[in-house]
PyMOL Python script that loads the backbone (N, CA, C, O; Angstrom):
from pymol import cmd

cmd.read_pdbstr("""\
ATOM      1  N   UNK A   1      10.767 -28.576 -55.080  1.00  0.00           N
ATOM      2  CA  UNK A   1      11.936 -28.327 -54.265  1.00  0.00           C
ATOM      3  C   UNK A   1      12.197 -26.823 -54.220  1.00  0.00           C
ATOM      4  O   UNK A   1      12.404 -26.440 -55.372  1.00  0.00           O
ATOM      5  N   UNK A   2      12.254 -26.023 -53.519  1.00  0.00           N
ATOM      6  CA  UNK A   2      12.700 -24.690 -52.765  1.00  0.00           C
ATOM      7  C   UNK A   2      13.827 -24.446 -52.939  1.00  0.00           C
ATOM      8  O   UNK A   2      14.589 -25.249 -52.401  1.00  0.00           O
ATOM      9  N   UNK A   3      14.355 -23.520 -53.571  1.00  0.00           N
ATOM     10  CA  UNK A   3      15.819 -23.179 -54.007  1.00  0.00           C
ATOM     11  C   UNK A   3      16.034 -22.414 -52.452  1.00  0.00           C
ATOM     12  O   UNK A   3      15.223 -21.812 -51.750  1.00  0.00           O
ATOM     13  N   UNK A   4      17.647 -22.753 -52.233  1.00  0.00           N
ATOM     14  CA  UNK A   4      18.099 -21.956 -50.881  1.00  0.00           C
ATOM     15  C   UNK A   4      18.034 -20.493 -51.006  1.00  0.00           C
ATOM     16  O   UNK A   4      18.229 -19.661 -51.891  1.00  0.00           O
ATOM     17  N   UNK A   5      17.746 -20.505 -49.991  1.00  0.00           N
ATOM     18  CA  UNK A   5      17.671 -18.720 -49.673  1.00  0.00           C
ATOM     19  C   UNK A   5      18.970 -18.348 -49.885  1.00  0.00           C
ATOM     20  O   UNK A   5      18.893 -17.584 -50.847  1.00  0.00           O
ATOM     21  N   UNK A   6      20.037 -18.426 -49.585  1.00  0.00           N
ATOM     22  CA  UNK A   6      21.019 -17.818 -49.267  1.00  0.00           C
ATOM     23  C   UNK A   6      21.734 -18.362 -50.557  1.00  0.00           C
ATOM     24  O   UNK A   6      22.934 -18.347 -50.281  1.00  0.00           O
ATOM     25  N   UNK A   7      21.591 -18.761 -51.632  1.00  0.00           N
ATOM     26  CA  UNK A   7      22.127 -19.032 -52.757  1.00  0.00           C
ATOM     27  C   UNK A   7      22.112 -17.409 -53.862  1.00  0.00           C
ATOM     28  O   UNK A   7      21.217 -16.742 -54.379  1.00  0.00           O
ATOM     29  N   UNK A   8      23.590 -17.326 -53.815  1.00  0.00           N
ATOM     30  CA  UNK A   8      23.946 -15.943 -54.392  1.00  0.00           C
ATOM     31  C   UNK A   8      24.834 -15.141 -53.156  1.00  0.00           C
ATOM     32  O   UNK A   8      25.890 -14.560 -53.407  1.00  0.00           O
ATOM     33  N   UNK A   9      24.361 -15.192 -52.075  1.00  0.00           N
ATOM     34  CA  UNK A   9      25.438 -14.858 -50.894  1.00  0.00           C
ATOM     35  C   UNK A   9      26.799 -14.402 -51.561  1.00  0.00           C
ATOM     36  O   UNK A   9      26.843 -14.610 -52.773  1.00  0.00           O
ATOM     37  N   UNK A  10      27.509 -14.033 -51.202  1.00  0.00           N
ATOM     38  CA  UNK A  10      28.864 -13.491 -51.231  1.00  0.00           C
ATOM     39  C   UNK A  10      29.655 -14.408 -50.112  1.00  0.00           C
ATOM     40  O   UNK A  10      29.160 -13.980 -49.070  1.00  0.00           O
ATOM     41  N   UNK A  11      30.447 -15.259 -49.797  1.00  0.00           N
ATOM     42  CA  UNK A  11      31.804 -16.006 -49.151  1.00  0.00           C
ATOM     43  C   UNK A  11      33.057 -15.302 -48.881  1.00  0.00           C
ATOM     44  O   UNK A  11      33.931 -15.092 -49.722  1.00  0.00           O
ATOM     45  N   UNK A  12      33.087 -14.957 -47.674  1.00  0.00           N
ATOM     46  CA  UNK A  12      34.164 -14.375 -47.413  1.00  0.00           C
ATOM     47  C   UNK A  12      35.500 -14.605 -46.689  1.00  0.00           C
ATOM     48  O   UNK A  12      35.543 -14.518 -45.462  1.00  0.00           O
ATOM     49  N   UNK A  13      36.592 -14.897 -47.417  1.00  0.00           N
ATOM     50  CA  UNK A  13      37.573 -15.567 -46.891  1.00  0.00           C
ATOM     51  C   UNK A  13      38.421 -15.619 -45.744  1.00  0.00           C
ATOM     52  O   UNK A  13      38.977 -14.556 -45.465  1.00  0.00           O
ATOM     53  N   UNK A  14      38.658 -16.633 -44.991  1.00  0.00           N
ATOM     54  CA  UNK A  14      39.280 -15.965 -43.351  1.00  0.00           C
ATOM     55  C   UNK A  14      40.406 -16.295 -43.571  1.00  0.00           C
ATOM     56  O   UNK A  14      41.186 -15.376 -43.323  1.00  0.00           O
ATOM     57  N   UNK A  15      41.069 -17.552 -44.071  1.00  0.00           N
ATOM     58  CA  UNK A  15      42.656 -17.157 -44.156  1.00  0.00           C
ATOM     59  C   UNK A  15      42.699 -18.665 -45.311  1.00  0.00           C
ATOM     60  O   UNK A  15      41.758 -19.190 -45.906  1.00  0.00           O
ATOM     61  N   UNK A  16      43.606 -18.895 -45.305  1.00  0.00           N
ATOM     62  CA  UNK A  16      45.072 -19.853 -46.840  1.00  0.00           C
ATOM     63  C   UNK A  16      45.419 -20.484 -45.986  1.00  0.00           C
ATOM     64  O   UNK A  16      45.798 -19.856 -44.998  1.00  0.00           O
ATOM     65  N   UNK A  17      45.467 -21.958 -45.925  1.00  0.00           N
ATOM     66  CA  UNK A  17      46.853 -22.736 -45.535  1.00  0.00           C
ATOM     67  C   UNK A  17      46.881 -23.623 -46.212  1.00  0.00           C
ATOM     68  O   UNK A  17      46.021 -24.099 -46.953  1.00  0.00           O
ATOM     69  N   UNK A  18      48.502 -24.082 -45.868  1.00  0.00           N
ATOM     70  CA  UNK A  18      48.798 -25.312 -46.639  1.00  0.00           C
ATOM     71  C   UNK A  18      48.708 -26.418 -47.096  1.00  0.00           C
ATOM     72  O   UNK A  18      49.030 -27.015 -48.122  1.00  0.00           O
ATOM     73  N   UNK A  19      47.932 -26.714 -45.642  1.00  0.00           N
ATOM     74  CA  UNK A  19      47.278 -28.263 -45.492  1.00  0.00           C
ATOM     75  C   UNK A  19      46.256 -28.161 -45.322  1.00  0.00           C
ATOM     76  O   UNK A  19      45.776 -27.074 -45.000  1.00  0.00           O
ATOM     77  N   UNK A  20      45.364 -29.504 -45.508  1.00  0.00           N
ATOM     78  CA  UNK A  20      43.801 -29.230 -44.720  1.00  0.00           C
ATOM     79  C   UNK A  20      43.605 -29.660 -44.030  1.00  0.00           C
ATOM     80  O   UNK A  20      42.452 -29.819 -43.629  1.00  0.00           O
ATOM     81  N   UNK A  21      44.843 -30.196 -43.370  1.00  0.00           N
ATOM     82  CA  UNK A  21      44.544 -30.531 -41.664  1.00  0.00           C
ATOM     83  C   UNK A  21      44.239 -29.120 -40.915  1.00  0.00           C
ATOM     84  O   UNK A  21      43.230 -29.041 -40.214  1.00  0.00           O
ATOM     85  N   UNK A  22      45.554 -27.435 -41.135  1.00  0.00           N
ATOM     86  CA  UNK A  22      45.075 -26.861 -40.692  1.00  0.00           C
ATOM     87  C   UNK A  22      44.249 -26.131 -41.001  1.00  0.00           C
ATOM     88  O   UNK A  22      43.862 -25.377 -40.108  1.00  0.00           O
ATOM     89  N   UNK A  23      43.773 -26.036 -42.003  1.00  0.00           N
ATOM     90  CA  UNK A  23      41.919 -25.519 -42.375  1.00  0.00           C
ATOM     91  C   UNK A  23      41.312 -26.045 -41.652  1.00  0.00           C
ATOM     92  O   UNK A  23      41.010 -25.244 -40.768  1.00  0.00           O
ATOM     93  N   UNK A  24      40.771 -27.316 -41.404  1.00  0.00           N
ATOM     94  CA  UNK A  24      39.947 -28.008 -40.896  1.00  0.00           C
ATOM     95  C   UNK A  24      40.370 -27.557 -39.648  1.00  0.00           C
ATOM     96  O   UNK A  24      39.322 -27.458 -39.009  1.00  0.00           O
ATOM     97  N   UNK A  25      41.280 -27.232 -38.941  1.00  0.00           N
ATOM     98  CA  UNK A  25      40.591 -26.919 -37.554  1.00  0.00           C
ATOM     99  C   UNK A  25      40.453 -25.439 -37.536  1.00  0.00           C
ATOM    100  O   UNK A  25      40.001 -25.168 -36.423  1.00  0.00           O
ATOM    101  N   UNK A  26      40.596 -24.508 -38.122  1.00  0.00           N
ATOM    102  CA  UNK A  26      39.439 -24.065 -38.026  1.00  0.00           C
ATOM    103  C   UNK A  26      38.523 -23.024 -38.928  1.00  0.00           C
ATOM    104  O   UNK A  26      38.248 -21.839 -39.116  1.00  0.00           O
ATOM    105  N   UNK A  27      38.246 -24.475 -39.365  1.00  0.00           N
ATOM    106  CA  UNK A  27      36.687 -24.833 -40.194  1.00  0.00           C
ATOM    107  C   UNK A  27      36.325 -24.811 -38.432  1.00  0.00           C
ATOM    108  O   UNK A  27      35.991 -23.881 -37.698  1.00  0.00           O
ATOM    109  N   UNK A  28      36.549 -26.209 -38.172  1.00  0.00           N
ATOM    110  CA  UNK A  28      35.710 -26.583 -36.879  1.00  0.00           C
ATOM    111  C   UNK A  28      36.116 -25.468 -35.597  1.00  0.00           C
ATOM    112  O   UNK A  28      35.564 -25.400 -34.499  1.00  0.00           O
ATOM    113  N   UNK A  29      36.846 -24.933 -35.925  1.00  0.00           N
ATOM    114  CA  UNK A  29      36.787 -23.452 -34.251  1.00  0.00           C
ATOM    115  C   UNK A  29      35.818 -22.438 -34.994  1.00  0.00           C
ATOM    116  O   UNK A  29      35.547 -21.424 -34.352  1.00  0.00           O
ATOM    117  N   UNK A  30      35.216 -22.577 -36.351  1.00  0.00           N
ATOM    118  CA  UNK A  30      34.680 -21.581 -37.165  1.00  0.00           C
ATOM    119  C   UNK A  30      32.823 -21.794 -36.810  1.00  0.00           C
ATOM    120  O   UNK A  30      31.884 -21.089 -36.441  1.00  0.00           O
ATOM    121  N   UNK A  31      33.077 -23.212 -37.197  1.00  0.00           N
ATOM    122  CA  UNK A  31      31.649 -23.723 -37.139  1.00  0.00           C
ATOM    123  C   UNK A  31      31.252 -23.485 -35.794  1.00  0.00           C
ATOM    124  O   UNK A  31      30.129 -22.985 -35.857  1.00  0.00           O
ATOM    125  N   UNK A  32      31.756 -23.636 -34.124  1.00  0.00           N
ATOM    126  CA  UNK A  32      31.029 -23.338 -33.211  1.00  0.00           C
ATOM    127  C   UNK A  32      30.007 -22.439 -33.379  1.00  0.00           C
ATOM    128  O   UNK A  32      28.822 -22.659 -33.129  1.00  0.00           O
ATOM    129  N   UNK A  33      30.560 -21.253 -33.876  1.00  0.00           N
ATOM    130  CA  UNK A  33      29.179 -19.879 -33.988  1.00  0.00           C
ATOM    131  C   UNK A  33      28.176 -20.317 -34.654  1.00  0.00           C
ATOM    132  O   UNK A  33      27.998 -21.205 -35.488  1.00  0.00           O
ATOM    133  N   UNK A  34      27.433 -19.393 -34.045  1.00  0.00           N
ATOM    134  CA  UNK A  34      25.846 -19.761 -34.525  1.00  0.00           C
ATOM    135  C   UNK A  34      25.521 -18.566 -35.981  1.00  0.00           C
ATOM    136  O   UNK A  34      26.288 -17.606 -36.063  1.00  0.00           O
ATOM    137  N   UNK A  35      24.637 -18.677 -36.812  1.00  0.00           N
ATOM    138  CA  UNK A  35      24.364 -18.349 -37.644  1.00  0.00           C
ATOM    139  C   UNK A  35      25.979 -18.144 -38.689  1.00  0.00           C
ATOM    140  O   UNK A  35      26.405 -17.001 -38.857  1.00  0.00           O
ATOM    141  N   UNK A  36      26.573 -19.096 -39.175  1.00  0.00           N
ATOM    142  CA  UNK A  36      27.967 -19.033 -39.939  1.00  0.00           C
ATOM    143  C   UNK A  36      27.868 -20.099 -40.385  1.00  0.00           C
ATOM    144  O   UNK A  36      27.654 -21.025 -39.602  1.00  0.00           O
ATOM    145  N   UNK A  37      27.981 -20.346 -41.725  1.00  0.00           N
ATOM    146  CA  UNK A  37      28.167 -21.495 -42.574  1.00  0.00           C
ATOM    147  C   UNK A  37      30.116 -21.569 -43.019  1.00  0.00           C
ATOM    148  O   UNK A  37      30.727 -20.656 -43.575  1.00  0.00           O
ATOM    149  N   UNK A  38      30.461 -22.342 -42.760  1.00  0.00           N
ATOM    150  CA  UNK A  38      32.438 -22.345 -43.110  1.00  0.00           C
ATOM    151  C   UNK A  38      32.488 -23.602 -44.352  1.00  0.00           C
ATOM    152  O   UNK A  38      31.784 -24.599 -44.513  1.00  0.00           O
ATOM    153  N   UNK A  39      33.145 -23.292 -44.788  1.00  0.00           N
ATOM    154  CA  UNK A  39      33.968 -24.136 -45.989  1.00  0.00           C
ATOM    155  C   UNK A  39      35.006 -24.731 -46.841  1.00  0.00           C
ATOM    156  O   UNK A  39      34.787 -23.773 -47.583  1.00  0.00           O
ATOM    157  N   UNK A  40      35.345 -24.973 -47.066  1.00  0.00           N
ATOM    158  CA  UNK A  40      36.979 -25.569 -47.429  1.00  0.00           C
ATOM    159  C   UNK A  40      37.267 -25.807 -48.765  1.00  0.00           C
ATOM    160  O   UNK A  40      37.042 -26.925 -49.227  1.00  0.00           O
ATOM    161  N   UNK A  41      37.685 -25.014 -49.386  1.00  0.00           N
ATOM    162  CA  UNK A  41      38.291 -25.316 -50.887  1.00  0.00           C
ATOM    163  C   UNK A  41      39.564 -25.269 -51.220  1.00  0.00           C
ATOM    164  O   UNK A  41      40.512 -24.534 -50.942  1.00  0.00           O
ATOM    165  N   UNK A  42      39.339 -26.496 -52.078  1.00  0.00           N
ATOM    166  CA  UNK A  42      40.971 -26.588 -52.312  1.00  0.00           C
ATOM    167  C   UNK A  42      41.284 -25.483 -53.692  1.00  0.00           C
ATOM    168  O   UNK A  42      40.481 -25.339 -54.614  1.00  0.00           O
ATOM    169  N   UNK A  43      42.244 -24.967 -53.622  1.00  0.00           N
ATOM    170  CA  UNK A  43      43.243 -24.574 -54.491  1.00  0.00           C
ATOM    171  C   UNK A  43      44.106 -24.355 -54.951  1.00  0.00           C
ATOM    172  O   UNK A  43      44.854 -24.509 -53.986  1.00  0.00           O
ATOM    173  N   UNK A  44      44.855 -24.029 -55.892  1.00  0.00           N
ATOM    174  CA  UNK A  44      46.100 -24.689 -56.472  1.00  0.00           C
ATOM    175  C   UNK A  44      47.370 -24.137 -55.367  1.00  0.00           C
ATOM    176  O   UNK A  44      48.362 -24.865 -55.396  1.00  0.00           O
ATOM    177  N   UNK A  45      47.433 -23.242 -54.647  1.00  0.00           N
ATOM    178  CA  UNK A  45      48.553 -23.445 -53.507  1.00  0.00           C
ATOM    179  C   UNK A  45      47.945 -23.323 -52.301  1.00  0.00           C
ATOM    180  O   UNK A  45      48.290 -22.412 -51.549  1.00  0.00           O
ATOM    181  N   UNK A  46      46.924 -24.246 -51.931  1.00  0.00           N
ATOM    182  CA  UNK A  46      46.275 -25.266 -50.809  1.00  0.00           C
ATOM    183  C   UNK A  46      45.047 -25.108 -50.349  1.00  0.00           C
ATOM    184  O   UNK A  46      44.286 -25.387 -51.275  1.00  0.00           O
ATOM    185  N   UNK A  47      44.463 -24.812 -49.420  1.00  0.00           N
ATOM    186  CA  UNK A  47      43.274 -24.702 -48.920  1.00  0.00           C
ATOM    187  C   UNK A  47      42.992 -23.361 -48.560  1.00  0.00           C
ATOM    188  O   UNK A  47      43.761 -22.714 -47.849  1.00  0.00           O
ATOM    189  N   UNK A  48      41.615 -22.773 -49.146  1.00  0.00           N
ATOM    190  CA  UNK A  48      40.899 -21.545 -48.353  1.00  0.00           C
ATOM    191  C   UNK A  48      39.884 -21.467 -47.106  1.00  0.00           C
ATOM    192  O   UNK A  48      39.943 -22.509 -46.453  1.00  0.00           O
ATOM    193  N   UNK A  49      39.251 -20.819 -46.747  1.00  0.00           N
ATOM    194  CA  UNK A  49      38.468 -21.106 -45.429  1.00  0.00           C
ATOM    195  C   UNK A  49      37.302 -20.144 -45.679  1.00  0.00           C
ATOM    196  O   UNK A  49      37.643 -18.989 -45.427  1.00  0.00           O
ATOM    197  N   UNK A  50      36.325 -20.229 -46.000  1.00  0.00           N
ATOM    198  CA  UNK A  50      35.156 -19.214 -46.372  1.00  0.00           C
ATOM    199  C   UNK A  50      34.060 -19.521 -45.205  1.00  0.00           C
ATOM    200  O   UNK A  50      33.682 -20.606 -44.765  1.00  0.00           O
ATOM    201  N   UNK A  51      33.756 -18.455 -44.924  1.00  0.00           N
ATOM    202  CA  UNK A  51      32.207 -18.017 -44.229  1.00  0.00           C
ATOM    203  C   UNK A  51      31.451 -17.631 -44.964  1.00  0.00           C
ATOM    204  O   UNK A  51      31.807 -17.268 -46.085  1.00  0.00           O
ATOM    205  N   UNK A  52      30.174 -17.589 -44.565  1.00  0.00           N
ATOM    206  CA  UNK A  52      29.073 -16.167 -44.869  1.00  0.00           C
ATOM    207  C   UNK A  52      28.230 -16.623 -44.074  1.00  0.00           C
ATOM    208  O   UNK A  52      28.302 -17.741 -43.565  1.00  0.00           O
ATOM    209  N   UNK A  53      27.216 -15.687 -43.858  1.00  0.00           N
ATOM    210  CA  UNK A  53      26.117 -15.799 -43.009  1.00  0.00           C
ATOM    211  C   UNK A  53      25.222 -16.274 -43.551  1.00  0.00           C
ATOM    212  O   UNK A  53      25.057 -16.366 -44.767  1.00  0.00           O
ATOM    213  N   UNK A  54      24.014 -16.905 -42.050  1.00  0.00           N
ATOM    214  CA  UNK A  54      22.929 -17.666 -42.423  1.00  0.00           C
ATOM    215  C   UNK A  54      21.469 -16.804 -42.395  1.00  0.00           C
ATOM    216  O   UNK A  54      20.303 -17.100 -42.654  1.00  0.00           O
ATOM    217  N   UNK A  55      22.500 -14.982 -41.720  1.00  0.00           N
ATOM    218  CA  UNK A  55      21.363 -14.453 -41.499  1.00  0.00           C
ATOM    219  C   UNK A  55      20.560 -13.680 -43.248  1.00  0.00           C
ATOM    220  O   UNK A  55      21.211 -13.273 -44.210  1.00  0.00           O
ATOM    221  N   UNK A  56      19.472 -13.704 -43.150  1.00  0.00           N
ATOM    222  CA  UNK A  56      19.117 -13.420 -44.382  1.00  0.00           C
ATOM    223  C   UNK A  56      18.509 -11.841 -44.556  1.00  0.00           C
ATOM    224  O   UNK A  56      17.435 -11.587 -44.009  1.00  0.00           O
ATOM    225  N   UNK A  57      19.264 -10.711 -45.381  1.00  0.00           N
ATOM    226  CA  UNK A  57      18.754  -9.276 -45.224  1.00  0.00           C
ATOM    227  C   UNK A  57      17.572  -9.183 -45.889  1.00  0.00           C
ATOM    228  O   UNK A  57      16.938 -10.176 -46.245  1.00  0.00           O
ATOM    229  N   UNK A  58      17.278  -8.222 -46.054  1.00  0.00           N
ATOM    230  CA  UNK A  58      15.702  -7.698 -46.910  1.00  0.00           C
ATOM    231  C   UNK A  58      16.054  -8.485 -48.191  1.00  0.00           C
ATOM    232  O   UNK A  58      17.148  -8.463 -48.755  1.00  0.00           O
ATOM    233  N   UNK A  59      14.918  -9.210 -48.579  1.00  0.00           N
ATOM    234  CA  UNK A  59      15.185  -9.652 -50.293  1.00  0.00           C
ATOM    235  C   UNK A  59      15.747  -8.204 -51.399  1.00  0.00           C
ATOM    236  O   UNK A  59      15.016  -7.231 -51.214  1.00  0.00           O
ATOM    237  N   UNK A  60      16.333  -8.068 -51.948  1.00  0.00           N
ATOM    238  CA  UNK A  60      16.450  -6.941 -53.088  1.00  0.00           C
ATOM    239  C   UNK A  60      15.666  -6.927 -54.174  1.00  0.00           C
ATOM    240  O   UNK A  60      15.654  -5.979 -54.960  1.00  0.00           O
ATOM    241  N   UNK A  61      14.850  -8.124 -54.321  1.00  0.00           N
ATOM    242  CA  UNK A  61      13.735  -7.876 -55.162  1.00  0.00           C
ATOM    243  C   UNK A  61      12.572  -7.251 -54.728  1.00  0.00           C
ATOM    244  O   UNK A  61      11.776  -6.997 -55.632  1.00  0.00           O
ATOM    245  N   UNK A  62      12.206  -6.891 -53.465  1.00  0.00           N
ATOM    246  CA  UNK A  62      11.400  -6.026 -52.783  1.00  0.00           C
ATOM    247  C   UNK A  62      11.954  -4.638 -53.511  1.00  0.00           C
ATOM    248  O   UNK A  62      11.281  -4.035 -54.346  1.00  0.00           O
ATOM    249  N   UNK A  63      13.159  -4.252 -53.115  1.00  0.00           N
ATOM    250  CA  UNK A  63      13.977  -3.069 -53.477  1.00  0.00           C
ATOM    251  C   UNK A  63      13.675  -2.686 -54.567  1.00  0.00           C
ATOM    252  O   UNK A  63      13.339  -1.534 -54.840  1.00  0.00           O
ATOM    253  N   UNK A  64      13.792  -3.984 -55.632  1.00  0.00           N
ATOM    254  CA  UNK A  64      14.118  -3.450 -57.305  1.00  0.00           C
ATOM    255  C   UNK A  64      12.670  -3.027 -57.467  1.00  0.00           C
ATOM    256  O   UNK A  64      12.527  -1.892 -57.919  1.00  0.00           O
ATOM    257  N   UNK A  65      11.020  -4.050 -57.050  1.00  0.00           N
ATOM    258  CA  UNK A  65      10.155  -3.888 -57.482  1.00  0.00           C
ATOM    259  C   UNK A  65      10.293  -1.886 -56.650  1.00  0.00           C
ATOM    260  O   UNK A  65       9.920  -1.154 -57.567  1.00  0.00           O
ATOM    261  N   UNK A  66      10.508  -1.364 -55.919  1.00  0.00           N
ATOM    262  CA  UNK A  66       9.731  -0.273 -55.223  1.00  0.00           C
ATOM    263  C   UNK A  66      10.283   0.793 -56.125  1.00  0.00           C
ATOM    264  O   UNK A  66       9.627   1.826 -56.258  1.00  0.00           O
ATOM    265  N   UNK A  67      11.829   0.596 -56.984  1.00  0.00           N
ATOM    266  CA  UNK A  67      13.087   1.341 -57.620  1.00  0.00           C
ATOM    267  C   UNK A  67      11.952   1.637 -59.004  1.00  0.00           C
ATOM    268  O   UNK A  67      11.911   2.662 -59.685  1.00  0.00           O
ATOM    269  N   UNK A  68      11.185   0.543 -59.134  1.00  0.00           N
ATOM    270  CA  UNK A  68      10.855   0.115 -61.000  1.00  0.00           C
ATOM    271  C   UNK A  68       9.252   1.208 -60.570  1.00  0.00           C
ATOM    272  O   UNK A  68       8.718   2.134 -61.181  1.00  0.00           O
ATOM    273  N   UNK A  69       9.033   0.748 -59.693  1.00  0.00           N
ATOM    274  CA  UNK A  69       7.398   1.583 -59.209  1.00  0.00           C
ATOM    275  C   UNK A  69       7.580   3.292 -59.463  1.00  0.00           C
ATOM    276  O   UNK A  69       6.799   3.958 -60.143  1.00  0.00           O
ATOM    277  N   UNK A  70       8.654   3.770 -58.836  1.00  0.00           N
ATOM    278  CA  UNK A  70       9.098   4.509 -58.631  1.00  0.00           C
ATOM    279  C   UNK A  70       9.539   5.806 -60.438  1.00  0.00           C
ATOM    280  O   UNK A  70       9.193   6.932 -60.794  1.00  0.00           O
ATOM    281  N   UNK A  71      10.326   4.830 -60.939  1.00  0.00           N
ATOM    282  CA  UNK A  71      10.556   5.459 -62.225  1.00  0.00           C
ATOM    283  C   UNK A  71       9.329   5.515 -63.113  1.00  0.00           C
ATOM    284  O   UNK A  71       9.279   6.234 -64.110  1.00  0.00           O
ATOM    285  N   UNK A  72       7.954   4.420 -62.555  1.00  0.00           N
ATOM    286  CA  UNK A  72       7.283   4.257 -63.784  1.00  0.00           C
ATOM    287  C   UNK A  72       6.302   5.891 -63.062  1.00  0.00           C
ATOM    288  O   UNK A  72       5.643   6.533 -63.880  1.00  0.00           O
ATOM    289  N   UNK A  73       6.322   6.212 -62.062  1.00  0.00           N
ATOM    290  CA  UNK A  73       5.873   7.423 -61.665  1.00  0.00           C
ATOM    291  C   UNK A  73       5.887   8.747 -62.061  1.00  0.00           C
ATOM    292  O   UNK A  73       5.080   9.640 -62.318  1.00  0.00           O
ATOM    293  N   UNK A  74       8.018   8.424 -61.991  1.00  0.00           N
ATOM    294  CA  UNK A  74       8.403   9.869 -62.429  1.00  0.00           C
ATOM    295  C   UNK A  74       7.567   9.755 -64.149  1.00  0.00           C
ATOM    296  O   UNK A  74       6.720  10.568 -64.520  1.00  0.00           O
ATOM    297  N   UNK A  75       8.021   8.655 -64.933  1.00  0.00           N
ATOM    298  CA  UNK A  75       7.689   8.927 -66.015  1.00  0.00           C
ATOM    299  C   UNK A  75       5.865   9.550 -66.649  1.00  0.00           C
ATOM    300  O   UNK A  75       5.494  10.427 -67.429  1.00  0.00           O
ATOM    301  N   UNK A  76       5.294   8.709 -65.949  1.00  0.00           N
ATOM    302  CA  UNK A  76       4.001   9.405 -65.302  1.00  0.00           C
ATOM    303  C   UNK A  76       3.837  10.992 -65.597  1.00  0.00           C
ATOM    304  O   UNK A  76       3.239  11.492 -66.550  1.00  0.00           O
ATOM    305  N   UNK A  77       4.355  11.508 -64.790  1.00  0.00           N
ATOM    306  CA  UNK A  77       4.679  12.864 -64.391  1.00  0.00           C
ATOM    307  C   UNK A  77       5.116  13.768 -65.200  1.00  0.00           C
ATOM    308  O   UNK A  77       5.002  14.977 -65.402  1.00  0.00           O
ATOM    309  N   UNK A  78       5.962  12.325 -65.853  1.00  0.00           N
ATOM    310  CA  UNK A  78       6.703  13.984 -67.091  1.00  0.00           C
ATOM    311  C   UNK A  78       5.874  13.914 -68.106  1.00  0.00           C
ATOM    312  O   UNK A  78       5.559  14.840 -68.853  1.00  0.00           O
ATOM    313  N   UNK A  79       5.472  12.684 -68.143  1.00  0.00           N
ATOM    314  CA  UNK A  79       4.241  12.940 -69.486  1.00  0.00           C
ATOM    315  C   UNK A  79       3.154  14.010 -69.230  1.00  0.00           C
ATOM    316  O   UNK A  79       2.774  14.823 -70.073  1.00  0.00           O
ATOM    317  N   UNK A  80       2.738  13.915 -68.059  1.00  0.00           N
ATOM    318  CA  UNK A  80       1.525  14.768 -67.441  1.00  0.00           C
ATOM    319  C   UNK A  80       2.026  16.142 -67.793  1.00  0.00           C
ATOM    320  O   UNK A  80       1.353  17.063 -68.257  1.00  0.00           O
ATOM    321  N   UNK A  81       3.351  16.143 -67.492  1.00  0.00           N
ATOM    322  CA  UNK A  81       3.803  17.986 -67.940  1.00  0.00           C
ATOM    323  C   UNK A  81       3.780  18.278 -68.696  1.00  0.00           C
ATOM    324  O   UNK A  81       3.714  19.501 -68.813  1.00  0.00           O
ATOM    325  N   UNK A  82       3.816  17.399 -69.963  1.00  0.00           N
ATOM    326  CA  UNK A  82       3.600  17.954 -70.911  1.00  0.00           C
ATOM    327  C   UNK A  82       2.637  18.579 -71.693  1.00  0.00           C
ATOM    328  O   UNK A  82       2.950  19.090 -72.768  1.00  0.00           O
TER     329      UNK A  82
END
""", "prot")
cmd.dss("prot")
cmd.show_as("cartoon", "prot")
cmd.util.cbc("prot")
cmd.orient("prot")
């Protein structure tokens, strides 16, 4: 089984209400758009409304490996100076 891509994402909140009748609509005026995942959690003074996107940026483990390449270079280097 394939862990989701987008697991770790950041959720970003669009508004609080009281009920989840009015969350739910719009959850559902939310969900029309394309690439937007919406959500509904309850909490202790009522419902939140979260997005995030489905679009997916550069992995950051590309990043970290080029960051780690990078230092093992400089270090390289300073040894060489010596």
């Amino acid at each position: 089984m394939e862990a989701n891509s987008l697991f770790g994402q950041p959720w970003t909140d669009v508004g609080c209400f009281s009920s989840y009748d009015e969350a739910d609509r719009k959850r559902k005026q939310l969900s029309k758009e394309d690439n937007l995942q919406v959500k509904i959690k309850k909490q202790v003074k009522g419902f939140v409304v979260k997005t995030r996107s489905t679009l997916i940026e550069s992995p950051e483990s590309e990043i970290k490996e080029s960051n780690q390449s990078d230092r093992r270079n400089k270090r390289k280097e300073r040894r060489n100076d010596r």
